[in-house]
C-alpha angles and dihedrals in degrees: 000000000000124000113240079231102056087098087059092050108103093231095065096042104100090200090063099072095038080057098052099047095050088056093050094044089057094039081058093046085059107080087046096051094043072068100069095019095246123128127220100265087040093051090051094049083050094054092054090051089049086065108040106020095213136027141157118265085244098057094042093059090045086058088048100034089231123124126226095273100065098038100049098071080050097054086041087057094040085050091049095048090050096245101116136010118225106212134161125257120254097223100042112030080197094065119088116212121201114189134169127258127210094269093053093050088045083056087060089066084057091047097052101087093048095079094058090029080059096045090063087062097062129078097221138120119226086256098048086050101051092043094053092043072060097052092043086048095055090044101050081042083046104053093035 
């Protein structure tokens, strides 16, 4: 017979080990990204201004699922280190715009090699991989 507790044991919480495995992914990012002095949450904005170049402060923490006011001490660091310039928009003196300088986009050259040097750290097939990037995907469309 089940225990009317059973719900409230850790082993049977599914947001335990997400959470743990977030904690020890970034805990393995760490010594890359000691490499180019960026942070985890530094290296992700990056990422997504490696893509765009510039982009509003709004839409990049949509992309990161981070408000303002976690972002903004990142940008503030990204801005300090010479990788981005925060700016406001010309049309909306409201809207914040982060771009890249040409020190930021040079950084990208020193970040390629994290995504693969990551990929030797997990146990995963392509396949697995793939099929758990799908999961996390119907989850995070799922709580938001």
């Amino acid at each position: 017979m089940a225990d009317k507790y059973d719900s409230l044991k850790l082993e049977n919480q599914l947001c335990f080990p997400l959470y743990a495995c977030s904690k020890e992914i970034v805990r393995r990012y760490k010594p890359f990204l000691d490499e180019i002095d960026l942070t985890y949450t530094q290296y992700i904005a990056m990422m997504v201004l490696w893509e765009h170049e510039k982009i509003n402060v709004k839409e990049l923490g949509n992309y990161l699922l981070l408000d303002s006011g976690t972002l903004t001490p990142v940008l503030k660091k990204l801005q300090q280190k010479g990788y981005i310039e925060r700016t406001r928009s010309e049309d909306d003196e409201r809207v914040l715009v982060v771009s890249l300088t040409k020190e930021g986009e040079a950084l990208k050259k020193a970040a390629v090699t994290i995504p693969q040097k990551m990929g030797r750290c997990m146990p995963l097939t392509k396949e697995e991989a793939d099929q758990l990037y799908g999961l996390l995907h119907k989850i995070l469309g799922g709580v938001n």
